[in-house]
MARGUTOR-651734 format. One record per atom (N, C-alpha, C): x, y, z; residue in one letter; residue number from 1; atom name. Coordinates in steps of 0.2 Angstrom, whole numbers. Each point is the difference from the previous one (the first is absolute). Layout:
N
> X / Y / Z / A / NUM / CA
...
//
This chain:
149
> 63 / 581 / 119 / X / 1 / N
> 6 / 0 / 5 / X / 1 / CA
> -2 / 6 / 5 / X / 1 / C
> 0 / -3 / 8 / X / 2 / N
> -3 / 6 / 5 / X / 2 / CA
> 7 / 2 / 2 / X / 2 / C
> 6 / -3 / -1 / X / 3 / N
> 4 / 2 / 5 / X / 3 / CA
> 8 / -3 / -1 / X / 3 / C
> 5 / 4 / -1 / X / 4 / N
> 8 / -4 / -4 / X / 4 / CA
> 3 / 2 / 7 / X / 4 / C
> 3 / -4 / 4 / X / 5 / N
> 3 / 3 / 5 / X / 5 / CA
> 8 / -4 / -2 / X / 5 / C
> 3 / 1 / 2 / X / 6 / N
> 8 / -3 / -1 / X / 6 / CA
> -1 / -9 / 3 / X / 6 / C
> 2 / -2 / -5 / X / 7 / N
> -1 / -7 / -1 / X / 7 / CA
> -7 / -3 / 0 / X / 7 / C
> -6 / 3 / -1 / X / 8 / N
> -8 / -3 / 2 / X / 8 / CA
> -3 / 5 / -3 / X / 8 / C
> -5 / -3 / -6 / X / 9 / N
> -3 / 3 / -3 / X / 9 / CA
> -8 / -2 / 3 / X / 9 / C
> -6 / 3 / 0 / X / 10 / N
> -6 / 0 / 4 / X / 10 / CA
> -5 / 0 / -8 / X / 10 / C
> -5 / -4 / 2 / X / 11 / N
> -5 / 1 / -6 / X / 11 / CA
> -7 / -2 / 4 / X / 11 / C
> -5 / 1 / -3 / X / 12 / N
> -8 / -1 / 2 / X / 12 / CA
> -3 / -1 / -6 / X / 12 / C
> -6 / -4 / 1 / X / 13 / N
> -5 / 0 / -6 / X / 13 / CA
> -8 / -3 / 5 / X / 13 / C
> -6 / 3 / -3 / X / 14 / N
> -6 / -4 / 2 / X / 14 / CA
> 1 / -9 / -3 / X / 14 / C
> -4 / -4 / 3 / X / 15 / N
> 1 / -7 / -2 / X / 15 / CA
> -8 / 0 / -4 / X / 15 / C
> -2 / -6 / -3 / X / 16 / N
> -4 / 0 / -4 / X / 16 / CA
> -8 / -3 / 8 / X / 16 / C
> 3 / 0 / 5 / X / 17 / N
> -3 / -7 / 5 / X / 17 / CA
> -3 / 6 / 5 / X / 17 / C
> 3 / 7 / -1 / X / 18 / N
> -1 / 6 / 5 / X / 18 / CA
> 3 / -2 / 5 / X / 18 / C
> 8 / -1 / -2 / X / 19 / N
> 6 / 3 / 4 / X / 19 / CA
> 4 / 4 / -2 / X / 19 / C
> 5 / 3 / 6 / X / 20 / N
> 3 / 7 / -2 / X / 20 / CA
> 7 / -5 / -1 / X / 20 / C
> 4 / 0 / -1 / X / 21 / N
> 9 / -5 / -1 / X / 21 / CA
> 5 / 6 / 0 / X / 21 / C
> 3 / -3 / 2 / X / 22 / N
> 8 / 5 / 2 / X / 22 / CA
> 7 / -4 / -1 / X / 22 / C
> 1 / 2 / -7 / X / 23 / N
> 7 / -5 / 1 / X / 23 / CA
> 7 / 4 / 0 / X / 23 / C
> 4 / -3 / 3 / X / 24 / N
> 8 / 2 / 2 / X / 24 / CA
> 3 / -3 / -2 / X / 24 / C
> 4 / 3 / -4 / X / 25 / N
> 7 / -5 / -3 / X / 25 / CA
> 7 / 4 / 2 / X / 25 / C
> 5 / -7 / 1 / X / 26 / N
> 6 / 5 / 0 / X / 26 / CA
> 4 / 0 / -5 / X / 26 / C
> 3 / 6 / -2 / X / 27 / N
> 2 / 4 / -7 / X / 27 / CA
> 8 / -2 / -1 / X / 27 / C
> 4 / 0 / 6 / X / 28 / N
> 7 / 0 / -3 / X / 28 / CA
> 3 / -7 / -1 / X / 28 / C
> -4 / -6 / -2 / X / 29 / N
> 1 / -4 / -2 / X / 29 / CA
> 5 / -6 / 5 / X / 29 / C
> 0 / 1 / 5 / X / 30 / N
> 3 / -3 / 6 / X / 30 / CA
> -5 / -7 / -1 / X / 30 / C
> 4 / -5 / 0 / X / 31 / N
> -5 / -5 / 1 / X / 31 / CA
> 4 / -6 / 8 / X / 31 / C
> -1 / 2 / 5 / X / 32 / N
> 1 / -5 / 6 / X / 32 / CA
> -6 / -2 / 2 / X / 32 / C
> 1 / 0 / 7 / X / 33 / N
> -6 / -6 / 4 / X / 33 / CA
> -7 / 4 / 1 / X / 33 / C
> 2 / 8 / -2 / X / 34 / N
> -6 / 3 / 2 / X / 34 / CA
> -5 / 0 / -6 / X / 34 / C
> -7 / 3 / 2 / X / 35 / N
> -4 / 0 / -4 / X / 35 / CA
> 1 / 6 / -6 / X / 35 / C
> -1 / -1 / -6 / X / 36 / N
> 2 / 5 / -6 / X / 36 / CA
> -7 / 1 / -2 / X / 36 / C
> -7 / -3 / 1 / X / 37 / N
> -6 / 4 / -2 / X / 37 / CA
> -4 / -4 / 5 / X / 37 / C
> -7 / 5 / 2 / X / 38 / N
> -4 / -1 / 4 / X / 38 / CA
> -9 / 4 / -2 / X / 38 / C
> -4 / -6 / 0 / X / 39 / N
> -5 / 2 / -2 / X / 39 / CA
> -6 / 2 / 4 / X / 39 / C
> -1 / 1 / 2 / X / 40 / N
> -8 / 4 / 6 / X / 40 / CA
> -5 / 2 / -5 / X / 40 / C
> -6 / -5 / 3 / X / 41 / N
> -6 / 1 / -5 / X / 41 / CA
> -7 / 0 / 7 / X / 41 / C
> -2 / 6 / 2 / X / 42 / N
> -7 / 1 / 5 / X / 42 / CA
> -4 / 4 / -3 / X / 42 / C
> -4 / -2 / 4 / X / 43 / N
> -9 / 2 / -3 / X / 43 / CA
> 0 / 7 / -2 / X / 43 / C
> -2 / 4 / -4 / X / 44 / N
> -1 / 6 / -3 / X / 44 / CA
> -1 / 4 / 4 / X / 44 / C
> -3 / 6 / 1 / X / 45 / N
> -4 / 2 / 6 / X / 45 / CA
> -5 / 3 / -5 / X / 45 / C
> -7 / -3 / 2 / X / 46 / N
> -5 / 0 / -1 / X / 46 / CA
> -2 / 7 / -6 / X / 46 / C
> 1 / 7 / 6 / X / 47 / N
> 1 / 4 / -3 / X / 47 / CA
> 2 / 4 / -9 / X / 47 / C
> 5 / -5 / -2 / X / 48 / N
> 4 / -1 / -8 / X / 48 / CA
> -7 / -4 / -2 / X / 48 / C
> -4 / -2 / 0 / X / 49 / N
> -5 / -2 / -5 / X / 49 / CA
> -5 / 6 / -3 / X / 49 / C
> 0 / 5 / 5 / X / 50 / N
> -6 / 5 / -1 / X / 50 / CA
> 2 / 4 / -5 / X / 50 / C
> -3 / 6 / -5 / X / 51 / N
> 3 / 5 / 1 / X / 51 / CA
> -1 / 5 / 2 / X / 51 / C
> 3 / 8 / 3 / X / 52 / N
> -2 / 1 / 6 / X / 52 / CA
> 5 / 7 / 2 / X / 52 / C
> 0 / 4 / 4 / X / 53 / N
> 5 / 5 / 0 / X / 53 / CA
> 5 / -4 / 2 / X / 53 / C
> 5 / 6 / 1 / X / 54 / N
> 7 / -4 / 1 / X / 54 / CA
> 0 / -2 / 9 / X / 54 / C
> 4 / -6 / 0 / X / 55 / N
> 1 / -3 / 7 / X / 55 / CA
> 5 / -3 / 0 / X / 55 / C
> 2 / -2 / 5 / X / 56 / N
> 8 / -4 / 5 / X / 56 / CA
> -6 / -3 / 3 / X / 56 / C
> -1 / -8 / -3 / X / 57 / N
> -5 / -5 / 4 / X / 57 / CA
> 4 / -2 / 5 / X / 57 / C
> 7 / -2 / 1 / X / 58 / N
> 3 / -2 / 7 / X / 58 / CA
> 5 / 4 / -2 / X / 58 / C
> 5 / 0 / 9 / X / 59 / N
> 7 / 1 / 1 / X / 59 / CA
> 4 / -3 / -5 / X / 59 / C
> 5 / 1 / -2 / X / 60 / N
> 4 / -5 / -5 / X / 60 / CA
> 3 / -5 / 4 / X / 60 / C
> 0 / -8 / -2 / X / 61 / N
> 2 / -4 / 5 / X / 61 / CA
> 8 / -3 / -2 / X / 61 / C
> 2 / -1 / 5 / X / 62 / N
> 9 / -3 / 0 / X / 62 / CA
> 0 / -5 / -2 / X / 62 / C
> 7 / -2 / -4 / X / 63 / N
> 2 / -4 / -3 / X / 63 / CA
> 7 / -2 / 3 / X / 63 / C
> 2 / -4 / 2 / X / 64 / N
> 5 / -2 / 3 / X / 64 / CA
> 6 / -1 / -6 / X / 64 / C
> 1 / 4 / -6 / X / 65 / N
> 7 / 2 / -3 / X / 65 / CA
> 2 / 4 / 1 / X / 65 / C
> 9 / 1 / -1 / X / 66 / N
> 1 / -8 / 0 / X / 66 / CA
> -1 / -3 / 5 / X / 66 / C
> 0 / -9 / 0 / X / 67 / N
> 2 / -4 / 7 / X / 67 / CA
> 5 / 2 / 2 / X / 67 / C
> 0 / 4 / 3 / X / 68 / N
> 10 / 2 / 1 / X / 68 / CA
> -2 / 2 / 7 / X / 68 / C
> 2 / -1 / 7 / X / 69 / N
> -2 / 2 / 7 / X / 69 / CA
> 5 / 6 / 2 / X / 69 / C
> 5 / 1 / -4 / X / 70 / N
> 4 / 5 / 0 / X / 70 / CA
> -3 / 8 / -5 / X / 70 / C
> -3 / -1 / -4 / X / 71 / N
> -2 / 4 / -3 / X / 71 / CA
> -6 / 5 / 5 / X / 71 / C
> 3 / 8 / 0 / X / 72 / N
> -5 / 4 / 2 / X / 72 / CA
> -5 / 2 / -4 / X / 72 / C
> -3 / -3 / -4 / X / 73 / N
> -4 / 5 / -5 / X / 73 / CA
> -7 / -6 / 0 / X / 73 / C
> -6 / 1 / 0 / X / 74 / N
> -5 / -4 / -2 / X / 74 / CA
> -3 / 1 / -7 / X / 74 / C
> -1 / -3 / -4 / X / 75 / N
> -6 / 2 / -5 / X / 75 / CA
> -10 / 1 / 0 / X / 75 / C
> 2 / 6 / 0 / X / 76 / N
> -12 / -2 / 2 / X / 76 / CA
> -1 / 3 / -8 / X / 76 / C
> -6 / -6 / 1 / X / 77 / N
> -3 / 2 / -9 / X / 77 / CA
> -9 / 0 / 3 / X / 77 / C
> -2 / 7 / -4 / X / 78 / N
> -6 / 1 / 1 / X / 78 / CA
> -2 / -1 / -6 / X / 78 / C
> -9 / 2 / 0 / X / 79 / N
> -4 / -1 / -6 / X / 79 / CA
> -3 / 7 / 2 / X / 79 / C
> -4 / 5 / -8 / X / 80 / N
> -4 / 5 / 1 / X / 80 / CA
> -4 / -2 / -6 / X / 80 / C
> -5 / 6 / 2 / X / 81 / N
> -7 / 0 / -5 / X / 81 / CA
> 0 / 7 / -4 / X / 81 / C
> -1 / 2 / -4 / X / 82 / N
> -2 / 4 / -4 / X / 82 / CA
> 6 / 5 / -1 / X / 82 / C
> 0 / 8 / 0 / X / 83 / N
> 4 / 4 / -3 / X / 83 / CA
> 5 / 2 / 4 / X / 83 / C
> 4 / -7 / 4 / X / 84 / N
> 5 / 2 / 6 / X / 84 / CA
> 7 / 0 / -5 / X / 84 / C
> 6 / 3 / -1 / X / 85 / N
> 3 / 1 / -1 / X / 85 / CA
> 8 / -2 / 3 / X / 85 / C
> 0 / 1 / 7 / X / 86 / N
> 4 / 0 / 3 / X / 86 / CA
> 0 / -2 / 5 / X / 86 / C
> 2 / -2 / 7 / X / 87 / N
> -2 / -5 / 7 / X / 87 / CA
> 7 / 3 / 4 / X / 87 / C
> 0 / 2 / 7 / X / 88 / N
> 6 / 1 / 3 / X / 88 / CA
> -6 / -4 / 9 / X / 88 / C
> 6 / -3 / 2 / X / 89 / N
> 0 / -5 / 4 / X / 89 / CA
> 2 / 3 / 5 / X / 89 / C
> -1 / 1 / 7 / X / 90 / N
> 4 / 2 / 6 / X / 90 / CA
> -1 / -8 / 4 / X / 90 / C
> 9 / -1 / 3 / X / 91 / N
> -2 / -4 / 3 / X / 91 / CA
> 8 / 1 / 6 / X / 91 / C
> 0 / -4 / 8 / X / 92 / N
> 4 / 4 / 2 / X / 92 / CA
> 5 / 7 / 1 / X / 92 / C
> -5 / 6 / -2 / X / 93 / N
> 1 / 6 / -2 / X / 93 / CA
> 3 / 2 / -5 / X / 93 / C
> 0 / -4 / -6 / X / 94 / N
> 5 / 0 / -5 / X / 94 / CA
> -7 / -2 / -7 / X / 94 / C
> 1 / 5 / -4 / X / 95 / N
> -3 / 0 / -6 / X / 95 / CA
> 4 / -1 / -8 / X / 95 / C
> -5 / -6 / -3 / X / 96 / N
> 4 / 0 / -8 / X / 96 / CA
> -8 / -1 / -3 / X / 96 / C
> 3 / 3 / -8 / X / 97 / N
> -6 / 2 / -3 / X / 97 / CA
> 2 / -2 / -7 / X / 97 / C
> -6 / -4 / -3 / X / 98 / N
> 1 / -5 / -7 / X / 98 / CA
> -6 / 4 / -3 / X / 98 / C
> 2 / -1 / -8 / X / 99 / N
> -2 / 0 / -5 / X / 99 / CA
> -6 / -6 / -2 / X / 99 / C
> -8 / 2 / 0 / X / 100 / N
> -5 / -5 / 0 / X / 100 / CA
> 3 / -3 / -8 / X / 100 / C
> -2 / -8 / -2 / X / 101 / N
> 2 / -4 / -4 / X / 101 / CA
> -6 / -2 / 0 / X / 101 / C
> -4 / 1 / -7 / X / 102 / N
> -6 / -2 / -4 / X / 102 / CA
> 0 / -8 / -1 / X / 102 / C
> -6 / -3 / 3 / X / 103 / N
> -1 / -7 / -2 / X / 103 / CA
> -5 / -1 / -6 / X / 103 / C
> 1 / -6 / -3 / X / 104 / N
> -5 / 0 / -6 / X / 104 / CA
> -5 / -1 / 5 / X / 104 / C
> -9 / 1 / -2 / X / 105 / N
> -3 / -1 / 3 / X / 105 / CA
> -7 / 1 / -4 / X / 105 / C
> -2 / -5 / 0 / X / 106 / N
> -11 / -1 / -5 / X / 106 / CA
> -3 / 7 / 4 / X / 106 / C
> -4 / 0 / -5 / X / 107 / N
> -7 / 5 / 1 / X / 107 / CA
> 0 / 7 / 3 / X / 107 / C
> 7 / 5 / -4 / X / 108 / N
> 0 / 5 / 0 / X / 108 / CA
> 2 / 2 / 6 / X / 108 / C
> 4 / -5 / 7 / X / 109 / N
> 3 / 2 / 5 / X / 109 / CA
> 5 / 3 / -2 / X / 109 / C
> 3 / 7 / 6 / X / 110 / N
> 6 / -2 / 1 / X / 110 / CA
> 3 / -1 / 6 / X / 110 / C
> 5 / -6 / -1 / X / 111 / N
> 3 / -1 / 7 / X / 111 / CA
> 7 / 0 / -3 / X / 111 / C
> 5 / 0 / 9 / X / 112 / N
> 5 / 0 / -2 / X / 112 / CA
> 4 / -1 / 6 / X / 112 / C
> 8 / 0 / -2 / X / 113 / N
> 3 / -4 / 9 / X / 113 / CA
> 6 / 5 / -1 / X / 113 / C
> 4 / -1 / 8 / X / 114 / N
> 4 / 6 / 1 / X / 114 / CA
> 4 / -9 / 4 / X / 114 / C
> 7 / 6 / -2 / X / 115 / N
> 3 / -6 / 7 / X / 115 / CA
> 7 / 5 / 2 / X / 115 / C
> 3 / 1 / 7 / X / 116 / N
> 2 / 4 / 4 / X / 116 / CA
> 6 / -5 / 5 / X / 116 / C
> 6 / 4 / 1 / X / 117 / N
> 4 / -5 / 5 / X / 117 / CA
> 0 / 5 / 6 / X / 117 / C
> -1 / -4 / 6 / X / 118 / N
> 1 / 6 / 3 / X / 118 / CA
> 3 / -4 / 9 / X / 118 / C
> 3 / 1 / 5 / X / 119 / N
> 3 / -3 / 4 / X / 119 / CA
> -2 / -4 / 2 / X / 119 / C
> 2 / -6 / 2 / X / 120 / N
> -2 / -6 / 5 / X / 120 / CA
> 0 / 1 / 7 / X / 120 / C
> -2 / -1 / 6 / X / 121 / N
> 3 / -1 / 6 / X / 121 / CA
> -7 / -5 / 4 / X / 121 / C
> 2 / -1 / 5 / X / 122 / N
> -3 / -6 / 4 / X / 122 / CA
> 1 / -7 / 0 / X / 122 / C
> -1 / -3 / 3 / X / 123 / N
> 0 / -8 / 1 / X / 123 / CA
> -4 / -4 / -6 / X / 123 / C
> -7 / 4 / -2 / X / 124 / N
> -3 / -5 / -4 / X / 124 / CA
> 4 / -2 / -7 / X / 124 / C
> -4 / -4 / -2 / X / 125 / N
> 1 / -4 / -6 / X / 125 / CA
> 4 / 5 / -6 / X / 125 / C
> -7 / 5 / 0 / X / 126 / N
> 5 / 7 / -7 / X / 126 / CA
> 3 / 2 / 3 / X / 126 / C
> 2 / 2 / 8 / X / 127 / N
> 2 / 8 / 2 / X / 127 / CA
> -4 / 3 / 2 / X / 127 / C
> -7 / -1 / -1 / X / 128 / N
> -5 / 6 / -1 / X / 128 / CA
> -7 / -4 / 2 / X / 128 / C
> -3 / 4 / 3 / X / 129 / N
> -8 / -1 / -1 / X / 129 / CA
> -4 / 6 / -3 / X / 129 / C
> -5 / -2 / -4 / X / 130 / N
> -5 / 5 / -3 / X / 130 / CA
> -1 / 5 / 4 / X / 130 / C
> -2 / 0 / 5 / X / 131 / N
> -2 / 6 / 6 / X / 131 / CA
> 6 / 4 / 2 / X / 131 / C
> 9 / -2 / -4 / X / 132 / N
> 6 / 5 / -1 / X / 132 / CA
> -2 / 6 / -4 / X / 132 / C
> -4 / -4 / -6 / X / 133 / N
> -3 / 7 / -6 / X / 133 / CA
> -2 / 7 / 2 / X / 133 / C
> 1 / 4 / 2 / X / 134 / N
> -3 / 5 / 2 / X / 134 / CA
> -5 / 5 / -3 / X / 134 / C
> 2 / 0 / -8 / X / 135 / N
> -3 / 3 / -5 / X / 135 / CA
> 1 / -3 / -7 / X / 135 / C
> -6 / -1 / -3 / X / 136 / N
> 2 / -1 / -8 / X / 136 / CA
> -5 / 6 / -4 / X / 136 / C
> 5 / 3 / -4 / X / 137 / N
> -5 / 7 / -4 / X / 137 / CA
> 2 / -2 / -6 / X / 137 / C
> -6 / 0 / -5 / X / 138 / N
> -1 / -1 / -6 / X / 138 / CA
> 0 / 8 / -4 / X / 138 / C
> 3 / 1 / -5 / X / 139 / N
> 0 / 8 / -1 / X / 139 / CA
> -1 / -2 / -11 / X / 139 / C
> -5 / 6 / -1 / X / 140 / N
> -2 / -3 / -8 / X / 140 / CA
> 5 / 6 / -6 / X / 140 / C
> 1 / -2 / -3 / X / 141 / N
> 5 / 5 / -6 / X / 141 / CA
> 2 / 6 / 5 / X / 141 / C
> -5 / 4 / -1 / X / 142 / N
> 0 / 7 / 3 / X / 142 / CA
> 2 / 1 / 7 / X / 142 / C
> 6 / -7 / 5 / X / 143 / N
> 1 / 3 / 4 / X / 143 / CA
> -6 / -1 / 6 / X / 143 / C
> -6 / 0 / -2 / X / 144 / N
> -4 / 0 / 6 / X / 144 / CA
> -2 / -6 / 5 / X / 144 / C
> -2 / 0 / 3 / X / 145 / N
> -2 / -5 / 6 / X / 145 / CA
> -5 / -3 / -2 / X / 145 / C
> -2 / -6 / -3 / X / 146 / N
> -6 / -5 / -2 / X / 146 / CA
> -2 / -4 / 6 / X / 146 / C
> 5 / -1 / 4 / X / 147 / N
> -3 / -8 / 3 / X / 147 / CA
> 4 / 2 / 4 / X / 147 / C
> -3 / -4 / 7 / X / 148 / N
> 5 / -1 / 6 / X / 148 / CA
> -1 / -5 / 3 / X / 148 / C
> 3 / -4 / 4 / X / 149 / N
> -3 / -4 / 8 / X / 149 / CA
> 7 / 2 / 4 / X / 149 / C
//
């Protein structure tokens, strides 16, 4: 579980085909015309096959929950490599910072994923474009700085 927000719980796992999947459920049992679980399965990043110091292979990408055009918050869900513990996000001047979640993973890797809400705005699709991101810092047990882009 990457992430319990009020009414929407967030989870991730590696796929067996070298996809990364991201699934959203919603929680309070509401059941009308909207959707109540959504599955996202894209390519890995390359990266999570090796093993290798710690890295942030990409920016965390958006996921459009909820479907809700009213809702200010987006969800982005990243993947790391090695002894990253933690991921704080900046994106339209505003920073949230997740706890990394350990994926099962073969041949003595470690990967793992984060996932972050953080404001919506613009026209596009999520609210957002990747190029919004302005920092993501990976930081290991001890507080320190591992990884950036």
């Amino acid at each position: 579980m990457l992430d319990t927000r009020a009414r929407w719980e967030t989870s991730a796992w590696l796929a067996a085909r070298g996809s990364f999947c991201v699934r959203a459920a919603r929680t309070d049992g509401h059941r009308d015309d909207r959707v109540t679980e959504t599955i996202f399965c894209d390519p890995a990043p390359a990266a999570l096959d090796t093993i290798g110091p710690p890295l942030l292979p990409d920016k965390p990408q958006p996921y459009a929950l909820p479907p809700d055009p009213q809702e200010q918050k987006i969800i982005l869900v990243g993947t790391v490599r090695g002894d990253i513990t933690s991921v704080s996000v900046t994106m339209f001047g505003q920073t949230a910072t997740s706890t990394v979640h350990r994926l099962p993973a073969t041949g003595d890797r470690q990967v793992g994923a984060y996932a972050v809400w953080l404001p919506r705005s613009g026209p596009e699709r999520d609210g957002m474009k990747l190029s919004d991101i302005t920092a993501v810092i990976g930081r290991n047990a001890a507080g320190s700085i591992v990884a950036q882009l």
